[in-house]
N, C-alpha and C positions, 0 to 999 in steps of 0.2 A: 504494500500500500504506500502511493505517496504523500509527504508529509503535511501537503494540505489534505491529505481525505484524514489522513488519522490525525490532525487536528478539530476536523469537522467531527468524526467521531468520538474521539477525548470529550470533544462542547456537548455531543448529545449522550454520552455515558454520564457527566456530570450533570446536565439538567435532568435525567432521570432519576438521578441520588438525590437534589434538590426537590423533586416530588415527591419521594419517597420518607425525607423528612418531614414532609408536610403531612404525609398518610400518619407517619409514628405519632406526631402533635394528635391528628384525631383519633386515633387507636388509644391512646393513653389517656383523651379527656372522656373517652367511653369506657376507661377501666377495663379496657382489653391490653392487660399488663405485657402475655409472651405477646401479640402480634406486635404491639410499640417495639419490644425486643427486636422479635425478629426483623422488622422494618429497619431500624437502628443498624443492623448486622447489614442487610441490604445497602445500606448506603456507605456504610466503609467499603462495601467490596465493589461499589458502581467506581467511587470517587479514587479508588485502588487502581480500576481497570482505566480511568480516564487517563490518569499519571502516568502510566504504562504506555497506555496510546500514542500519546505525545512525544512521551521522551525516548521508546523503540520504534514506534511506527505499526504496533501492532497488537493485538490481544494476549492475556497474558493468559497461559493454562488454567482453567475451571477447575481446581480444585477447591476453591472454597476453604483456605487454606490462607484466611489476614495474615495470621504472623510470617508465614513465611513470604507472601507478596510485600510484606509490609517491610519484612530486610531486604526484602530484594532491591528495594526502591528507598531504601536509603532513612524510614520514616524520623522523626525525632522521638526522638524518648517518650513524649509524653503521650502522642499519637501512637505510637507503638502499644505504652499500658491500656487503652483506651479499643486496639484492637484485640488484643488478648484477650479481655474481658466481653466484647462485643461477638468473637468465636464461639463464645459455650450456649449462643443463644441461634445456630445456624440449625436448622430443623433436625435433619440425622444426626447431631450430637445430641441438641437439648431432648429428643423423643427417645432417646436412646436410656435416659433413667428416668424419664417424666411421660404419664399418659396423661394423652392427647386431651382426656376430658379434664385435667385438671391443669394444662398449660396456666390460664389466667393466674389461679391460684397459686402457682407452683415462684410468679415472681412479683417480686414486692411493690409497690408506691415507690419507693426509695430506690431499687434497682434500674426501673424503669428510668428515673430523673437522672439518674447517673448517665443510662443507655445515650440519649437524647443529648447531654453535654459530648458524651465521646463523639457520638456521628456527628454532631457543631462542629468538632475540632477537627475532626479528617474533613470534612465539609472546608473548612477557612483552609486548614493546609494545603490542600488541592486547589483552592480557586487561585490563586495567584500564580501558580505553576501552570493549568490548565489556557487563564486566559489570556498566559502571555504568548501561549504556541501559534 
């Protein structure tokens, strides 16, 4: 791909993550705890694959795997703790010790607001790298 098409895709991987924050906001004022999660998770790995786009020219292997996208690409420290913790809520891991009918339940008020600050900061991290491409 060349580097204006995977810039034009980096823009629309990232305005996808920025919809996707906007879903978590209403999953969470609906007290739909895991979806806010999972949404939150979603937008680390949009704002991940954007960064990728721009700075390789190309999509980065789906595994659904932040931490390790997230060294790949160099994240800072803080965005890094912020994907760790936004990993345990990607559906096959969190369904993995949690049923389905008790997702909501299974994550907190507290959890959630945490969720929501980390995808903020890979959200800010990203846009300044994305929209200089």
């Amino acid at each position: 791909m060349d580097g204006e098409s995977a810039a034009q895709e980096g823009l629309s991987a990232f305005a996808e993550a920025a919809q996707d924050l906007v879903t978590a906001g209403l999953e969470q004022a609906l007290g739909r705890n895991y979806a806010c999660a999972d949404a939150c998770n979603q937008v680390a790995e949009k704002v991940l694959q954007a960064v990728h786009l721009v700075r390789s020219g190309r999509r980065a292997a789906y595994n659904h795997d932040l931490v390790a996208l997230g060294a790949a690409l160099a994240v800072p420290d803080d965005v890094a703790a912020g994907l760790a913790n936004l990993s345990r809520y990607y559906p096959e891991t969190f369904y993995a010790h949690t049923a389905p009918n008790l997702a909501d339940d299974a994550v907190s008020a507290e959890e959630v607001t945490v969720c929501m600050g980390q995808a903020r900061l890979a959200l800010r991290w990203a846009r300044g790298i994305v929209m200089a491409a």
